[in-house]
N, C-alpha and C positions, 0 to 999 in steps of 0.2 A: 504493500500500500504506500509506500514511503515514495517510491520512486512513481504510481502512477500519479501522488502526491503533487510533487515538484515536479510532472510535467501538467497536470493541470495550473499549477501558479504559474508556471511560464505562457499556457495557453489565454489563461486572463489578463496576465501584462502586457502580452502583445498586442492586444487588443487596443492596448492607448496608440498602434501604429496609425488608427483610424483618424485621428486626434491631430496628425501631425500635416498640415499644408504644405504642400510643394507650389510654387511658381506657374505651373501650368493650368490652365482651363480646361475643363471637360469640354468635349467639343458641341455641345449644347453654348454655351460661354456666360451659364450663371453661375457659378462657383469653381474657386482652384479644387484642384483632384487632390486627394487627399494618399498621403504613401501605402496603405494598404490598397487601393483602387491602384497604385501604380503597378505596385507587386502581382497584385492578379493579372493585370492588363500583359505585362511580360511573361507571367508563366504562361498566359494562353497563345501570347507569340510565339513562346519559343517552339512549342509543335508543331503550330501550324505551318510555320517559317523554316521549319528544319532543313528540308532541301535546299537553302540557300547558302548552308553554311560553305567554308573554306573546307573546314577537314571533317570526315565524321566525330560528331562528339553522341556523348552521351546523354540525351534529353533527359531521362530522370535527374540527374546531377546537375543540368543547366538547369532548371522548372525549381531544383532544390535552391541553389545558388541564389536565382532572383527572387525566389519567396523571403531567401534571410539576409541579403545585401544592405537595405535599408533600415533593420529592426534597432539600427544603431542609434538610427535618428529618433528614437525614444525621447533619449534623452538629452540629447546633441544636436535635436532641431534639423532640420533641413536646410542646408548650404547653397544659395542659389547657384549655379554651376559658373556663373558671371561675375558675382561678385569678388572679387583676389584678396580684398582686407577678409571677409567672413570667412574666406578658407582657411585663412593662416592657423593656426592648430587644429584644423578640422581632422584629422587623423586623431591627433591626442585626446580630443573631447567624443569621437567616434571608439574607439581602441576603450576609452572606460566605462561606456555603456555596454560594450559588448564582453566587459571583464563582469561590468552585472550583472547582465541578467541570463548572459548564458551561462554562469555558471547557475543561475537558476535550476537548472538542470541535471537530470542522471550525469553520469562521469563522462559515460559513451559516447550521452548525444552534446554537449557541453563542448567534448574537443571535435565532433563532427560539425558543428556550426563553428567552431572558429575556423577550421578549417575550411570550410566554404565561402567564408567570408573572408579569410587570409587568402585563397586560391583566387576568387572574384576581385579582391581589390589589385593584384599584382596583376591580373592582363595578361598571363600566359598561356598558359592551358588552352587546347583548341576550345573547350567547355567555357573559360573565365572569357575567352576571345569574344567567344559568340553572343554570352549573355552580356558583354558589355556593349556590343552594338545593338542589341534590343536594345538599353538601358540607354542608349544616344536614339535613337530611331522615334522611339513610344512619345518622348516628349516632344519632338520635331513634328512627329503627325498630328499630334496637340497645336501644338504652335501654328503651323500650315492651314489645319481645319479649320480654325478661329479667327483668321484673318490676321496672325501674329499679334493677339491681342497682349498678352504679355512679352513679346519680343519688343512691340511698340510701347506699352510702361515701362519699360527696363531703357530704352533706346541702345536695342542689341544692332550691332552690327554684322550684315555678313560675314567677315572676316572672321567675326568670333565665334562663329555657325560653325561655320567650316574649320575653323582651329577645334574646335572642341567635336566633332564629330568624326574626326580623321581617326581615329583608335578604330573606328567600323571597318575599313579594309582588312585589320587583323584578322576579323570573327567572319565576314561576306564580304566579298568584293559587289557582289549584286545590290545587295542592299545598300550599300557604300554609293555605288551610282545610282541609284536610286534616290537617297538621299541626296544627292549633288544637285539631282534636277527638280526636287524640292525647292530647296534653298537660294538656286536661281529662277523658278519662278515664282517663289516668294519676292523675291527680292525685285525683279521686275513688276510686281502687285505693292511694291511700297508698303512686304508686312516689316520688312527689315533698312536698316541705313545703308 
């Protein structure tokens, strides 16, 4: 009981993931998506999208990866991916939510989530590859959808589109241009500078 215990507390804390605002619009454009609406929105990419990868990965491990990628921002809030002052220790304010609550956890699944979340942050793995270009893609199609309505609050620039979405060739070259001819006909529709 102990341990089916502490993964029920862990399953009610995650729950404030719901709680946490991200920068983008649902593409209705009455309210920002919220990080658990993100997490979902990428585990059901990564299935459907599979074919598009670089190398085979392993969709259960990717569907894993993006469901606990975020769970940081518990307590570490959400980092506009533009902003450069709010990132500055955004690792170390990430890094000690994730010393919390996953140790919330059995011992097993404890070091299997940091794991995922250490494999996911570094960008290697065909697997961390793939689910990181969902995780540039999801919000772009947001962005796109909406008429760049938060690209145009922010006054994002093309350039910073495109600098920040270039990790996507590692995970799909397809979706990588794909995204390219987003971003310029965004940018030709004046959602971006």
């Amino acid at each position: 009981m102990d341990r089916l215990k502490k993964q029920i507390n862990f399953i009610l804390e995650v729950d404030k993931l719901k709680t946490i605002f991200r920068q983008s619009y649902i593409t209705d454009k009455s309210r920002h998506e919220n990080d658990a609406e993100h997490s979902w929105h990428l585990a059901l990419m990564a299935f459907l999208l599979a074919e598009h990868t670089n190398e085979k990965v392993d969709i259960l491990k990717v569907i894993k990866m993006v469901l606990v990628h975020d769970l940081v921002e518990i307590d570490a809030g959400d980092t506009y991916c533009y902003d450069q002052k709010a990132n500055l220790g955004k690792r170390d304010r990430e890094r000690k939510c994730a010393d919390r609550i996953f140790h919330m956890l059995p011992e097993d699944q404890c070091s299997e989530m940091f794991e995922l979340w250490e494999e996911f942050e570094k960008i290697e793995t065909p697997e961390a590859k793939y689910a990181a270009a969902l995780d540039r893609l999801q919000p772009l199609l947001l962005n796109y959808t909406t008429d760049g309505k938060s690209w145009k609050e922010h006054g994002i620039h093309k350039s910073q589109v495109v600098e920040r979405i270039r990790t996507m060739q590692k995970g799909s070259e397809k979706l990588w241009n794909f995204a390219e001819d987003i971003i310029e006909d965004g940018a030709q529709k004046g959602f971006l500078k």
